[in-house]
C-alpha positions as CSV (number, residue, x, y, z in Angstrom):
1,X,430.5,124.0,204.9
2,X,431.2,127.6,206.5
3,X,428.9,130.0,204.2
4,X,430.8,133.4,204.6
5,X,427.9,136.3,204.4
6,X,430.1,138.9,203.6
7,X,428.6,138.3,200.1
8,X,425.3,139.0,201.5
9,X,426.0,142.0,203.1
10,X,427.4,143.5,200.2
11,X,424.2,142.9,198.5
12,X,425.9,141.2,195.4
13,X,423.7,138.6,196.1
14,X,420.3,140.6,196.2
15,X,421.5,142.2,193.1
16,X,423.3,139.6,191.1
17,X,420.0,137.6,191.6
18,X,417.8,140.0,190.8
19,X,419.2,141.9,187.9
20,X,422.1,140.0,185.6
21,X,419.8,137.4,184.1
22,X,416.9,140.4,183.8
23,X,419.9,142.8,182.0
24,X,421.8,139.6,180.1
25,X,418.2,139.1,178.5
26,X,417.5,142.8,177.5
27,X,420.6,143.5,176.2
28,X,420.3,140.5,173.7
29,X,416.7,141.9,172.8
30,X,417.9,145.3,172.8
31,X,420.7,144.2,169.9
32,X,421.1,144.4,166.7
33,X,418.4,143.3,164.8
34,X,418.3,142.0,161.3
35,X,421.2,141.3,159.2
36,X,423.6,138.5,158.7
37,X,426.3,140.4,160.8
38,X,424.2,140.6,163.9
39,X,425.9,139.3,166.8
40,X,424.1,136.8,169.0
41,X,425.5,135.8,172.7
42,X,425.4,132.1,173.2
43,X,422.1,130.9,175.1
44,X,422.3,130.9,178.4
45,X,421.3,127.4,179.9
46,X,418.9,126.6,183.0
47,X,420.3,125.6,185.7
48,X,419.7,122.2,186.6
49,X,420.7,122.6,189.9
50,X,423.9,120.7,189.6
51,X,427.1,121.8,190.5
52,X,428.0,122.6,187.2
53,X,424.9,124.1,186.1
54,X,425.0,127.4,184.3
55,X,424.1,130.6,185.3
56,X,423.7,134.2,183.5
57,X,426.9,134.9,185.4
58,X,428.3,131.8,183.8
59,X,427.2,132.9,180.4
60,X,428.5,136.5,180.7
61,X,432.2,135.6,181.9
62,X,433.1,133.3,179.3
63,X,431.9,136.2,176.5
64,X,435.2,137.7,175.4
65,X,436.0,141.2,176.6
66,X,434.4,143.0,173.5
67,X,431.1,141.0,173.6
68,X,430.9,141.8,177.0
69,X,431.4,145.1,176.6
70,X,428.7,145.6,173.5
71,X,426.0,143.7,175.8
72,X,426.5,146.0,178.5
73,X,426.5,148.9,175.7
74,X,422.6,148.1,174.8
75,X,421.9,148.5,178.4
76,X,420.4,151.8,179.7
77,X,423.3,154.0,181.0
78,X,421.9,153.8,185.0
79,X,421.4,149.6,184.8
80,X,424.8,149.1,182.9
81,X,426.4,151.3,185.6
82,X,424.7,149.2,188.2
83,X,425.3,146.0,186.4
84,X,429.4,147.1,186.1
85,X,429.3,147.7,189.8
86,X,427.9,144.1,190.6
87,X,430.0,142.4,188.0
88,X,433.0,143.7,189.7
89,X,431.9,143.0,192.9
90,X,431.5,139.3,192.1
91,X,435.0,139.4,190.6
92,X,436.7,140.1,193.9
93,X,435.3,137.5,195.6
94,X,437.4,134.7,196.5
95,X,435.8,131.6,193.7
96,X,434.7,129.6,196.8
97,X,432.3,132.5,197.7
98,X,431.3,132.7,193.8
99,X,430.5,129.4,194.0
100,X,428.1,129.8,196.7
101,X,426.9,132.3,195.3
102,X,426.1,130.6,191.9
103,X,424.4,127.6,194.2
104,X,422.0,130.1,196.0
105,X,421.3,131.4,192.3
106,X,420.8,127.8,191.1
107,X,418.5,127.1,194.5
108,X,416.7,130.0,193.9
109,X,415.8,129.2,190.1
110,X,414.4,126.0,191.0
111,X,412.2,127.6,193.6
112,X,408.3,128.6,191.5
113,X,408.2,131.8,190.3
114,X,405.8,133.5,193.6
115,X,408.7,132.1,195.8
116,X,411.1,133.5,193.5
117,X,409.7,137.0,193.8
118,X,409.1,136.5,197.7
119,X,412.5,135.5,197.8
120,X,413.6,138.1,195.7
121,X,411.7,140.5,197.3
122,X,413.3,139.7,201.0
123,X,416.8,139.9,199.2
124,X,416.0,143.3,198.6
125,X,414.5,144.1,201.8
126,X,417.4,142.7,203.7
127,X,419.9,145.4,201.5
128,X,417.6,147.9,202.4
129,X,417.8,146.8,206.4
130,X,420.3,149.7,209.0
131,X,423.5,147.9,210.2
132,X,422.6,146.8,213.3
133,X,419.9,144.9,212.0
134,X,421.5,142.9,209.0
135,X,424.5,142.1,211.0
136,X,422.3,140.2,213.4
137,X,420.2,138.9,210.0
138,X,423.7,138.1,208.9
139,X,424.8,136.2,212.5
140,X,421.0,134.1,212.0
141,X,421.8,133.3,208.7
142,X,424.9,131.9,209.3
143,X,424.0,130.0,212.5
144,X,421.0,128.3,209.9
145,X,423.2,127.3,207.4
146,X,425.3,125.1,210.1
147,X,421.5,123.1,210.6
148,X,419.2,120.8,209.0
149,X,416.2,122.0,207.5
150,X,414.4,120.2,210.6
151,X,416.7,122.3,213.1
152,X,416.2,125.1,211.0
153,X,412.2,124.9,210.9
154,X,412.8,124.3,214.8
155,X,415.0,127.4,215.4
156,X,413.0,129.9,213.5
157,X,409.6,128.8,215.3
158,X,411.3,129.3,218.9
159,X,410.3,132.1,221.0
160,X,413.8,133.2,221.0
161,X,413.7,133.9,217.5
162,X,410.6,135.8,217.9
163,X,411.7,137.5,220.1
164,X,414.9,138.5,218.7
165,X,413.7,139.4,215.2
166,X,410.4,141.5,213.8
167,X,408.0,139.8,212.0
168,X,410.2,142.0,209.1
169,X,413.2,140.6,209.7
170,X,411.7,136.9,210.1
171,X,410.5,137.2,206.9
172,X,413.5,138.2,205.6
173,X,415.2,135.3,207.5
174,X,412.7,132.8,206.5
175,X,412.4,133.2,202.8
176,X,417.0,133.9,202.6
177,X,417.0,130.3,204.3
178,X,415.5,129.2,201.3
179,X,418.6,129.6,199.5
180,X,420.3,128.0,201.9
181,X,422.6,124.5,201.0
182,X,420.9,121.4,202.4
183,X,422.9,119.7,205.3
């Protein structure tokens, strides 16, 4: 399965994953309260880690325009801006790259919640990483997710990996292989 990164390097993923189901979940506790009228978005189910399993993404694009629009309303002005930005992003990708990306959120939920942060927290770092140095995160990342997670344990305790990467950026490499599909 080729695994384009493009979605990576965008940092849709690293923000996707780390804000929509934070920002689904406060807008629906930041709604109306009270009151026979108040409107309720459907519950969001767990992934299961299926193909078809659900995600926060999932949840949000089958709300109709106008309850889209009044969740992202209860939002703070700077994280519905963000959130906007991310949401379209995802939009333009072509669906096979929104599916991987919903499999990498899927993967990541049924990782415990330290790895989750740890993972999280490399997501993050990798945005945050000059050009130079993501594109050849990018390159490793896309080499790993052509191997086995044996091949991939072997190729990340090389000395050529060492060598090429910082003990930064093998962090970052290590706990984004996470997310990785099986082979």
């Amino acid at each position: 399965m080729q695994v384009s990164w493009r979605i990576v390097a965008s940092g849709t993923l690293a923000l996707c994953l780390a804000t929509c189901p934070a920002a689904l979940g406060q807008a629906r506790q930041n709604g109306p309260k009270g009151g026979k009228h108040a409107e309720k978005p459907p519950k969001a189910k767990q992934p299961k880690g299926g193909k078809n399993a659900e995600t926060p993404i999932d949840e949000f694009m089958r709300m109709s325009p106008e309850e889209r629009q009044k969740a992202l309303n209860r939002l703070p002005p700077a994280q519905r801006k963000r959130l906007q930005e991310r949401l379209q992003r995802f939009n333009q990708l072509p669906p096979g790259e929104q599916q991987t990306l919903k499999g990498m959120y899927n993967r990541l939920n049924q990782l415990p919640a330290e790895r989750q942060q740890v993972v999280r927290r490399s997501l993050n770092q990798f945005t945050e990483q000059p050009g130079d140095s993501k594109q050849a995160i990018r390159q490793e990342l896309k080499s790993l997710g052509q191997m086995s997670p044996q091949e991939r344990d072997a190729r990340m305790a090389s000395p050529e990996f060492r060598a090429r990467f910082s003990q930064n950026e093998q962090g970052i490499i290590r706990n984004m292989s996470e997310l990785l599909p099986p082979r």
